[in-house]
MARBA-3410 file (N, C-alpha, C, O; in Angstrom, 1 decimal):
200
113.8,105.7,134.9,113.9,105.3,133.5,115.1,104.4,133.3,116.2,104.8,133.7 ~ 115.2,102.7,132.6,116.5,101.7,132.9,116.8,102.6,131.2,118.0,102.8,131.1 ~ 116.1,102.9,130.0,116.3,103.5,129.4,117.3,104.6,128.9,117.0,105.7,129.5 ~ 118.4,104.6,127.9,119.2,105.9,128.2,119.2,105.8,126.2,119.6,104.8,125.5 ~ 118.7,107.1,125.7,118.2,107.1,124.5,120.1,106.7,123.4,121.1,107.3,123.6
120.0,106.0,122.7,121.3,106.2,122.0,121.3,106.9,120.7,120.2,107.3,120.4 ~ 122.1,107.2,120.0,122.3,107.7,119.0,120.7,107.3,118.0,120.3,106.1,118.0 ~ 120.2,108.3,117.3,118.7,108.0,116.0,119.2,107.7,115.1,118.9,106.5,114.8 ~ 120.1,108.4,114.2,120.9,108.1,113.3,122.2,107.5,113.4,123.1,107.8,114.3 ~ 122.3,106.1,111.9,123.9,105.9,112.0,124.0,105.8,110.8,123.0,105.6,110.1
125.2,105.9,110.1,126.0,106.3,109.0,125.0,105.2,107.6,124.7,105.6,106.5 ~ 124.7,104.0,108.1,123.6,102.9,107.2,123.0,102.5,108.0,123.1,102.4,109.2 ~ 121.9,102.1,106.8,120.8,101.5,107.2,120.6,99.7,106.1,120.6,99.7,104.9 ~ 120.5,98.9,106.5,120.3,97.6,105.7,119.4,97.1,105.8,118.8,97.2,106.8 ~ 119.0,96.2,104.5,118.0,95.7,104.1,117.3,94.7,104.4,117.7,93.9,103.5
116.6,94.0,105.1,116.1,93.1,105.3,115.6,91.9,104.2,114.6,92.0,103.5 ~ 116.5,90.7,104.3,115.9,89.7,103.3,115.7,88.3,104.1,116.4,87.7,104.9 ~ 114.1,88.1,103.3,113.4,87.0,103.7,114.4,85.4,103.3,114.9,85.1,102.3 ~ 114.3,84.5,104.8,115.6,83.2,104.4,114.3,82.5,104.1,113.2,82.8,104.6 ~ 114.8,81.2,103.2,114.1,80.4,102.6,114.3,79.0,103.7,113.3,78.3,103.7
115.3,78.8,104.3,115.7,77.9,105.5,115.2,78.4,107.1,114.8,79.5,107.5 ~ 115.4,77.4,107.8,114.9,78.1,109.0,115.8,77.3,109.9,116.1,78.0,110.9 ~ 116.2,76.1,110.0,117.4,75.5,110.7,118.8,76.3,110.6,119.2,76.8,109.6 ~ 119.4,76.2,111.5,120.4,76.8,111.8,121.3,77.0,111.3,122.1,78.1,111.3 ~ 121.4,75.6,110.4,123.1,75.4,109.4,122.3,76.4,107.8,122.7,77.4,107.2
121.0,75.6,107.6,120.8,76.5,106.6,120.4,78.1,106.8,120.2,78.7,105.8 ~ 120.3,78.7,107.8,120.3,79.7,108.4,122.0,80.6,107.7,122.2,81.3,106.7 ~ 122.8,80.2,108.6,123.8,80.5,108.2,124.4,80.0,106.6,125.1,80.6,105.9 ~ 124.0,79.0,106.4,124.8,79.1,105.0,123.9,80.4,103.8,124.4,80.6,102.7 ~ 123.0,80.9,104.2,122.3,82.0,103.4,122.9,82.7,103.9,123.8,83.0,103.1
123.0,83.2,104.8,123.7,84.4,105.3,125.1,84.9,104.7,125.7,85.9,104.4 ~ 125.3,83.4,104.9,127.0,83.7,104.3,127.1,83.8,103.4,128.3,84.3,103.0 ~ 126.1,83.6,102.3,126.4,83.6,100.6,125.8,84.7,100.0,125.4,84.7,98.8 ~ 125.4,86.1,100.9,124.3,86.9,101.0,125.5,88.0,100.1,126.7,87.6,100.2 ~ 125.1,89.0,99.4,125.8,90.0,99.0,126.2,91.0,99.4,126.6,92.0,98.8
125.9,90.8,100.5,126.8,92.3,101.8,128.1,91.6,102.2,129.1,92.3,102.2 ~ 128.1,89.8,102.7,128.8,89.5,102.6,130.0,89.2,102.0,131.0,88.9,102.6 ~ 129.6,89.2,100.7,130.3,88.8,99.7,131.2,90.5,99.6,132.4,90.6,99.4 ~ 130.6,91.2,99.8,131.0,92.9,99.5,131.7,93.3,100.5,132.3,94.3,100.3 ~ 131.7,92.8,101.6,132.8,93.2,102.9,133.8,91.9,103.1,134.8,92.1,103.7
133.7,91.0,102.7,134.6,89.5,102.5,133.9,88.2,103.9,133.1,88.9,104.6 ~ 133.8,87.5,104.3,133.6,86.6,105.3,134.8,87.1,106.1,134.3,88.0,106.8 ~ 135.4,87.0,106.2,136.9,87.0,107.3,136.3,88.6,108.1,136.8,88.8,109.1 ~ 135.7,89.3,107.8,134.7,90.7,108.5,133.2,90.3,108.7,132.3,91.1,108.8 ~ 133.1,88.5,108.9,131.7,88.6,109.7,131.9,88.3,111.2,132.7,87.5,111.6
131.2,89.1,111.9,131.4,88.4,113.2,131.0,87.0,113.4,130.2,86.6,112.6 ~ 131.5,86.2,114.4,131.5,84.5,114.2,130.2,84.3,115.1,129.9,83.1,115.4 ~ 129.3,85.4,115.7,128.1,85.1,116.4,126.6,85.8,115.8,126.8,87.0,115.4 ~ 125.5,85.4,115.7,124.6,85.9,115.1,123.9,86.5,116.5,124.2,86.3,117.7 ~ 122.8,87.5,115.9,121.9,88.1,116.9,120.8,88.1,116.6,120.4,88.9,115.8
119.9,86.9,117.1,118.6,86.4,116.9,117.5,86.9,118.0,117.6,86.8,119.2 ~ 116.5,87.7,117.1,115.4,88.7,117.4,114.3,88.3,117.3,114.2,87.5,116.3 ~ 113.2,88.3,117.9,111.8,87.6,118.1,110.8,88.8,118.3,111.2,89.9,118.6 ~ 109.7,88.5,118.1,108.5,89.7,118.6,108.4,90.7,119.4,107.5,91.5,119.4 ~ 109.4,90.6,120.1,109.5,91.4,121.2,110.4,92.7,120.4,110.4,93.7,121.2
111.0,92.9,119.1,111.5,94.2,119.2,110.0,95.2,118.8,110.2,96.5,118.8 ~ 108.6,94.7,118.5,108.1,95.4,118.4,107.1,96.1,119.4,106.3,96.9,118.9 ~ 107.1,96.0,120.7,107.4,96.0,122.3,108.0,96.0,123.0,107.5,97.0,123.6 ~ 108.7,95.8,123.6,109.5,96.0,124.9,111.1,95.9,124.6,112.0,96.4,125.2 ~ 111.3,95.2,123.6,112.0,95.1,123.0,113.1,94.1,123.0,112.9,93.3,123.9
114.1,93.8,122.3,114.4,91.9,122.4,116.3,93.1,123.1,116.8,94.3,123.1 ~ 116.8,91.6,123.7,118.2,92.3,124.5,119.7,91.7,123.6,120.2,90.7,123.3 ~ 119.9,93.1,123.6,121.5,92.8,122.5,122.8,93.2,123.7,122.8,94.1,124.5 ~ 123.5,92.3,123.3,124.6,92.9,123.9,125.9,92.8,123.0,126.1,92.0,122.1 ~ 127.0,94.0,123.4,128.2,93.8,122.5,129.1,94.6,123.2,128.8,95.5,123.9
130.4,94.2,122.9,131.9,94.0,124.0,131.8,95.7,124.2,131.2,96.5,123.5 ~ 132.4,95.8,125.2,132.8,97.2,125.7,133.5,98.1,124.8,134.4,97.5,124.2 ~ 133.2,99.2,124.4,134.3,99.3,123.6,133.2,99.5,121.5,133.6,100.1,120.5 ~ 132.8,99.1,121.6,132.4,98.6,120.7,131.3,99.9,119.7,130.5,100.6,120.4 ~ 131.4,100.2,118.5,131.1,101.5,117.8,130.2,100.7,116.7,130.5,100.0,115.7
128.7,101.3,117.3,127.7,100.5,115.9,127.7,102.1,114.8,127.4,103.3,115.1 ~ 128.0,101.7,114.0,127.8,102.2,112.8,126.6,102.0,111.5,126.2,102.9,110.8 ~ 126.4,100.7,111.5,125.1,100.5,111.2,124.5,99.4,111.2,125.1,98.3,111.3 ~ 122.6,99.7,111.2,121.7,99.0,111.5,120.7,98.5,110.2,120.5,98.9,109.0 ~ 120.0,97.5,111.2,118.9,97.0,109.9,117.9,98.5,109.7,117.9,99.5,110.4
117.2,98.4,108.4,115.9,99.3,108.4,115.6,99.0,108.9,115.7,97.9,109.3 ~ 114.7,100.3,109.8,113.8,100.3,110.9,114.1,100.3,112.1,113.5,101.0,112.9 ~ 115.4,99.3,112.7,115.7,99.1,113.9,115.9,100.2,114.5,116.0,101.3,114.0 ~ 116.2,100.0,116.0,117.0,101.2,116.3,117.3,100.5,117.7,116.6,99.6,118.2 ~ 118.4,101.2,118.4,119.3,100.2,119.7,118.8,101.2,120.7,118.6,102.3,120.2
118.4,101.2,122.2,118.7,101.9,123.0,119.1,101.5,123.7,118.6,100.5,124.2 ~ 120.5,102.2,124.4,121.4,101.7,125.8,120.6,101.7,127.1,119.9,102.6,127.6 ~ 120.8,100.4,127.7,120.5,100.2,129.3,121.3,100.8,129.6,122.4,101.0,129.2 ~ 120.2,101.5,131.2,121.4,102.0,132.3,121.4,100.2,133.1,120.7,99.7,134.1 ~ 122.3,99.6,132.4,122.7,98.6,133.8,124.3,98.5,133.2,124.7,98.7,132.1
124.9,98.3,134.4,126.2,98.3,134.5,126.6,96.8,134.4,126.4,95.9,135.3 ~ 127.3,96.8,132.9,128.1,95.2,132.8,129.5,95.2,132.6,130.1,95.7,131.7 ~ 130.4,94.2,134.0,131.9,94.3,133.5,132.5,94.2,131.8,133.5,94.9,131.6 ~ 131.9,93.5,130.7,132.4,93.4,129.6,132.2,93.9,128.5,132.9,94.2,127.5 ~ 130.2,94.0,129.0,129.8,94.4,128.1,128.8,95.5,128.3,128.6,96.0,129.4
128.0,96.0,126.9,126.9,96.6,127.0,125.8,96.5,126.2,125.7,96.2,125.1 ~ 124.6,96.9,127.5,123.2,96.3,126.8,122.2,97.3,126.7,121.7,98.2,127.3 ~ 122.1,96.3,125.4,120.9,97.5,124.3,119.6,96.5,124.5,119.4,95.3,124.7 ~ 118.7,98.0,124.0,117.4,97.2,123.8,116.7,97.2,122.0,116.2,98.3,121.6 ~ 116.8,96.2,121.1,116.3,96.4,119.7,115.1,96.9,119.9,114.4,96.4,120.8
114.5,98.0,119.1,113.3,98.1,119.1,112.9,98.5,117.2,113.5,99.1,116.4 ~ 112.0,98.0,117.0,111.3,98.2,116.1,109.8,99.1,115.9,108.7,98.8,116.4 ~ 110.0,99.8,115.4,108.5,100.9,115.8,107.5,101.0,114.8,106.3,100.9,115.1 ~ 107.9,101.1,113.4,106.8,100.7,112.4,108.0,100.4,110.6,109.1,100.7,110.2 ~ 106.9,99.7,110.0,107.7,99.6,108.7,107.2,98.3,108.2,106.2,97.8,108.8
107.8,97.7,107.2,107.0,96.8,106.3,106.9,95.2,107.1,106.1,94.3,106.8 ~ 108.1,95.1,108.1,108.3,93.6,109.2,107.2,94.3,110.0,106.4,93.3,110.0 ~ 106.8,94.9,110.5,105.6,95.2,111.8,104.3,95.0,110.8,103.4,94.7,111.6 ~ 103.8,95.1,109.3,103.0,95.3,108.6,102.8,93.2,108.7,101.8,92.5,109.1 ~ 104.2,92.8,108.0,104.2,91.5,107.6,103.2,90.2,109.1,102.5,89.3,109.0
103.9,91.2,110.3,103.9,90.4,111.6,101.8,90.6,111.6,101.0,89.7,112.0 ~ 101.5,91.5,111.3,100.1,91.7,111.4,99.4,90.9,110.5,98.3,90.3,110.8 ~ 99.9,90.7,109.1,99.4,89.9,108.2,99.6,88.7,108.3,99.0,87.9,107.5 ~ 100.6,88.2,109.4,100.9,86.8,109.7,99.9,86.1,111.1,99.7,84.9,111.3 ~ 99.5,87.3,111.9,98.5,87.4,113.1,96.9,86.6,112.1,96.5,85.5,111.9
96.6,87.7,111.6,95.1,87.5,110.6,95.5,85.8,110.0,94.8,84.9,110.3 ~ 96.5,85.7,109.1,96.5,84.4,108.5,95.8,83.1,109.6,94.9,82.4,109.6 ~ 97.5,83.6,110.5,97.3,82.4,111.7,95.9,81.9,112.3,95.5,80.8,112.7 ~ 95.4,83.3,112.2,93.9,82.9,113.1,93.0,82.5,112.5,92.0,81.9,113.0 ~ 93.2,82.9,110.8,92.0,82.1,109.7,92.5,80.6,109.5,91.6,80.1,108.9
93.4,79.8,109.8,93.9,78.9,109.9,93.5,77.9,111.1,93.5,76.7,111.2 ~ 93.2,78.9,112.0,92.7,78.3,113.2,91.1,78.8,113.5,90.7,78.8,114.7 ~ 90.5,79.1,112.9,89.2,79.0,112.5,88.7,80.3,113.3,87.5,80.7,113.2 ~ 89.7,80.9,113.9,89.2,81.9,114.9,89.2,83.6,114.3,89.5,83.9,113.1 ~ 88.9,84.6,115.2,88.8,85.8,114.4,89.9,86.5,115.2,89.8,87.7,115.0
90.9,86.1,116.0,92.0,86.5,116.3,92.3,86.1,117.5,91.5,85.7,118.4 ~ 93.9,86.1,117.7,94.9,85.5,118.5,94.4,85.7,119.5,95.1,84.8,120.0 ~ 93.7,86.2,120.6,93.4,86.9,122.1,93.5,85.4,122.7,93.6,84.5,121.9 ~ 93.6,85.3,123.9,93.8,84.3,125.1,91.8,84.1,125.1,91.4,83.0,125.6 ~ 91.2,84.7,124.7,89.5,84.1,124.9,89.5,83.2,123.7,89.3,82.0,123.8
89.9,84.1,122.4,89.6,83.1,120.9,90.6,81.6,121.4,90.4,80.5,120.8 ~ 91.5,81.7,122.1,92.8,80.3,121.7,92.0,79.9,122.4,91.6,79.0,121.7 ~ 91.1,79.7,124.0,90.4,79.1,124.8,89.5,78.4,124.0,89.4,77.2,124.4 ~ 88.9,78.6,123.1,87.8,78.3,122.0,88.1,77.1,121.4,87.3,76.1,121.2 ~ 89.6,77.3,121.0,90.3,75.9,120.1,91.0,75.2,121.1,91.3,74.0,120.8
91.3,75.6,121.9,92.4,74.9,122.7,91.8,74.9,124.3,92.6,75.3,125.2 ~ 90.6,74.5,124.5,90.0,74.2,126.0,91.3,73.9,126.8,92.3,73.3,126.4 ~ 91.1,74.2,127.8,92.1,74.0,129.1,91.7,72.2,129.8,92.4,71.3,130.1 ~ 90.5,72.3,129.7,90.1,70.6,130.2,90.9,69.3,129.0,90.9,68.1,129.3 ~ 91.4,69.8,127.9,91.6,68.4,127.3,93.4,68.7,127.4,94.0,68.3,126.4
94.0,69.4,128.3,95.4,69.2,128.7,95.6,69.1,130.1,96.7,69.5,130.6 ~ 94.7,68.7,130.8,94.8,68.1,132.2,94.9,66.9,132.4,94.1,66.1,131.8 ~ 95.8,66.3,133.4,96.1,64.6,133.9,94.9,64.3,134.2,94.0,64.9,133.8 ~ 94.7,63.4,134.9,93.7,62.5,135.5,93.4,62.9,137.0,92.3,62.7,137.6 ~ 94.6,63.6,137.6,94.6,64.4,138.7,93.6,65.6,138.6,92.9,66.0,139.6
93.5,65.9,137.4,93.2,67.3,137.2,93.9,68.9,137.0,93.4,70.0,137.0 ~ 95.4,68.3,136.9,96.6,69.3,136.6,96.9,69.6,135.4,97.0,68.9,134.4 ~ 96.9,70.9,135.4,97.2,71.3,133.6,98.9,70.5,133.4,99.9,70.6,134.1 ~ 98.6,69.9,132.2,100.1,69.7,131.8,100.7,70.0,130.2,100.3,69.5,129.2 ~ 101.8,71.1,130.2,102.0,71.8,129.2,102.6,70.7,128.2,102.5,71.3,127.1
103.0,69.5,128.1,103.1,68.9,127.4,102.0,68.6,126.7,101.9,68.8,125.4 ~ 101.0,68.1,127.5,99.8,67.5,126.5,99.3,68.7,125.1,98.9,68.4,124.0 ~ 99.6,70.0,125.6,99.3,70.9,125.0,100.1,71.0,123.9,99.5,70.9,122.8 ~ 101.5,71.3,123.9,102.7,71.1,123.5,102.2,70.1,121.8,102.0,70.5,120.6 ~ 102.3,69.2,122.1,102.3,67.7,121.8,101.3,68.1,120.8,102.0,68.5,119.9
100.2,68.2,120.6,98.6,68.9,119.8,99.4,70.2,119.1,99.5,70.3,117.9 ~ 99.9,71.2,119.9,99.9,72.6,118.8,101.6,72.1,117.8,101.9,72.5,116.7 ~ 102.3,71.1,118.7,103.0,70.7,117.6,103.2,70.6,116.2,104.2,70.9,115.5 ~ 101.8,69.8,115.9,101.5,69.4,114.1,100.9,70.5,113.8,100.9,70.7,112.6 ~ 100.2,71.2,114.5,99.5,72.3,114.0,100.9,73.3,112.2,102.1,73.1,112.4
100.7,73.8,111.4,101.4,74.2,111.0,101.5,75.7,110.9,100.7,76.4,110.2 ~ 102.1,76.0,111.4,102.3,78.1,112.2,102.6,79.0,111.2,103.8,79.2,111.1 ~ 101.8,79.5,110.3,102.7,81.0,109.2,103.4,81.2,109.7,103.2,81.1,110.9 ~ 104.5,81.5,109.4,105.9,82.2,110.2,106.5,82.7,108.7,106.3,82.3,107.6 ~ 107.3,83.6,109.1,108.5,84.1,108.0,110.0,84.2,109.1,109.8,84.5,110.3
111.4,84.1,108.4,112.3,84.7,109.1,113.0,85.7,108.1,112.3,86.0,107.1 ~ 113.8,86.2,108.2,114.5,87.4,107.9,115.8,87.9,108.6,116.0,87.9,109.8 ~ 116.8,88.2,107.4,118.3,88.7,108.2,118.7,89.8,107.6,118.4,90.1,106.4 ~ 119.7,90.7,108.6,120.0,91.8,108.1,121.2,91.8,108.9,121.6,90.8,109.4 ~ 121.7,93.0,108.9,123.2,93.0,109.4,123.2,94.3,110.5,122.2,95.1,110.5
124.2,94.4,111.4,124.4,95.2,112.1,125.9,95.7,111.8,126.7,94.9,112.2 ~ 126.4,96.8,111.4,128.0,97.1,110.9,128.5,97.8,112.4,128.0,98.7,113.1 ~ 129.5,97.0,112.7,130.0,97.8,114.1,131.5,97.8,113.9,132.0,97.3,112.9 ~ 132.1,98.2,114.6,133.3,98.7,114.6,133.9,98.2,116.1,133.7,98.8,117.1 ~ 134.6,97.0,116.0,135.6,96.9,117.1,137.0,96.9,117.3,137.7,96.5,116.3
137.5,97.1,118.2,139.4,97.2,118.0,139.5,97.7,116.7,139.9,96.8,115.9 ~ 139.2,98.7,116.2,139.6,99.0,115.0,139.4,98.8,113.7,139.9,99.4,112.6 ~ 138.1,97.3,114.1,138.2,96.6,112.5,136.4,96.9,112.4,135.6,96.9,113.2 ~ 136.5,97.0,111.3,134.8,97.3,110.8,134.3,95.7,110.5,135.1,94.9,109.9 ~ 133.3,95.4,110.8,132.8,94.2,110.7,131.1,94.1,110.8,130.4,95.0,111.2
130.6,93.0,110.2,128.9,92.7,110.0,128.8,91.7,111.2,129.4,90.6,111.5 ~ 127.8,92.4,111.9,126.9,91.1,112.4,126.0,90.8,112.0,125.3,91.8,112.0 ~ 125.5,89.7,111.6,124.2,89.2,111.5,123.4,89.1,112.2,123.7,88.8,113.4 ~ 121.9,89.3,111.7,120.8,89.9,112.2,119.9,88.9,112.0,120.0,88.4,110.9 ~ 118.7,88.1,112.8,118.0,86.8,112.3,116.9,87.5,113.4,117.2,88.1,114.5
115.3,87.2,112.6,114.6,87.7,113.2,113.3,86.9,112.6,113.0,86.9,111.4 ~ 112.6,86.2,113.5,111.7,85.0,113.2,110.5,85.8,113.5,110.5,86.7,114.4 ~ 109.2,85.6,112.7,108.3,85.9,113.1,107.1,84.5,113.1,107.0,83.6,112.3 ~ 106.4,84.7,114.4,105.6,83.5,114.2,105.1,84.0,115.0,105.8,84.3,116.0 ~ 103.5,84.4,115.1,102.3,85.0,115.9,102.0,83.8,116.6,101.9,83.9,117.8
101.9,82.3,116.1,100.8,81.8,117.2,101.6,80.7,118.1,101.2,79.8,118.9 ~ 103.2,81.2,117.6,104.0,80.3,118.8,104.0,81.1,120.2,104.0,80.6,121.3 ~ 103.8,82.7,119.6,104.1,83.7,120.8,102.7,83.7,121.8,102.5,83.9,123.1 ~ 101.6,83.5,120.5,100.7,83.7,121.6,100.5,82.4,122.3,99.9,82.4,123.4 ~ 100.8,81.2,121.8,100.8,80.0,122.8,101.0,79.8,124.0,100.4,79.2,124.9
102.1,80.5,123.9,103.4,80.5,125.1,102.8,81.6,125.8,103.3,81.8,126.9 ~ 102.0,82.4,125.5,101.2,83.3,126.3,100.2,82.8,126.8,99.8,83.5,127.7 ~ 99.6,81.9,126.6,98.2,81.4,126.4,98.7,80.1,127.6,97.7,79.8,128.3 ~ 99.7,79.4,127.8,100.3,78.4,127.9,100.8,78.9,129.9,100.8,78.2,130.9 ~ 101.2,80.0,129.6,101.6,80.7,131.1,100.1,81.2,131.4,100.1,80.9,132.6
98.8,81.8,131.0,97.9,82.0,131.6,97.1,81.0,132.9,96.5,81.1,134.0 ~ 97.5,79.8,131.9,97.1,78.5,132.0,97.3,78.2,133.6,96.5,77.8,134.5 ~ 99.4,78.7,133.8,100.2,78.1,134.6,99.6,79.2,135.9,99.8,79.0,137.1 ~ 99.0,80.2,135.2,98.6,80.9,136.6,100.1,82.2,136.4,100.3,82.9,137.4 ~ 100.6,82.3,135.8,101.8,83.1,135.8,102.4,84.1,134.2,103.5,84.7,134.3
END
């Protein structure tokens, strides 16, 4: 087992709010003007964010934070479990998400995506249907992930993102990190669809 269970409970839990931005700068400027923020001061945010993808609802997405370091509190739903791997600085968790209203949203964003693409759901057979493998091959006859790329490009993807905070406790000082967690079904299944392709 690389799994070593961590603490179930911590002292909070926080709220998850939907950003209206999705680039980086406006990313952070919501964040910063958020009212947890404003309630702990900016000079108590940590100066790095921790950006989460599909994977905490599986296997789970990888966090790390300095040695030393006391989480106190998490987004709703989340929950951290410590790797056994041994790092000089730091230590690594795995986010996991198991059920709740973001695991609900991600399913209703699955169904959209695929009514959008005419299909009755995301599987690697339905994306074969819209996205044949022969019209992303060279002249050689080589699949090329660009050509593909390039077409799902303009395509337009439901997605939502969402931020929450993580409260930890380092050297002494209590502090927020921020929490950014993108959902988009049919980039993930692409890029699944996209390595089937590659043979890998």
């Amino acid at each position: 087992m690389l799994f070593l269970l961590m603490l179930s409970f911590y002292n909070s839990e926080f709220e998850w709010y939907q950003l209206e931005g999705t680039g980086a700068r406006g990313i952070s400027e919501e964040v910063m003007e958020s009212p947890m923020v404003k309630k702990y001061g900016k000079d108590r945010v940590a100066n790095k964010f921790i950006y989460l993808d599909s994977g905490i609802f599986g296997g789970g997405c990888k966090v790390l934070f300095s040695k030393g370091t006391e989480i106190r509190g998490l987004p709703e739903g989340l929950r951290l479990m410590k790797r056994a791997i041994k790092m000089k600085k730091h230590d690594r968790y795995s986010a996991l998400y198991k059920e709740g209203k973001l695991k609900e949203t991600w399913k209703e964003l699955e169904k959209e995506s695929a009514r959008k693409l005419g299909i009755f759901s995301l599987t690697l057979e339905e994306m074969r249907k819209i996205f044949p493998e022969e019209d992303f091959k060279n002249e050689e006859g080589e699949f090329e992930p660009g050509l593909m790329l390039e077409k799902i490009g303009r395509l337009k993807c439901p997605s939502r993102t969402y931020y929450s905070f993580i409260e930890i406790e380092e050297d002494r000082t209590v502090k927020l990190m921020p929490v950014v967690l993108k959902l988009c079904p049919i980039k993930e299944k692409i890029e699944k669809y996209i390595n089937s392709l590659r043979g890998g």
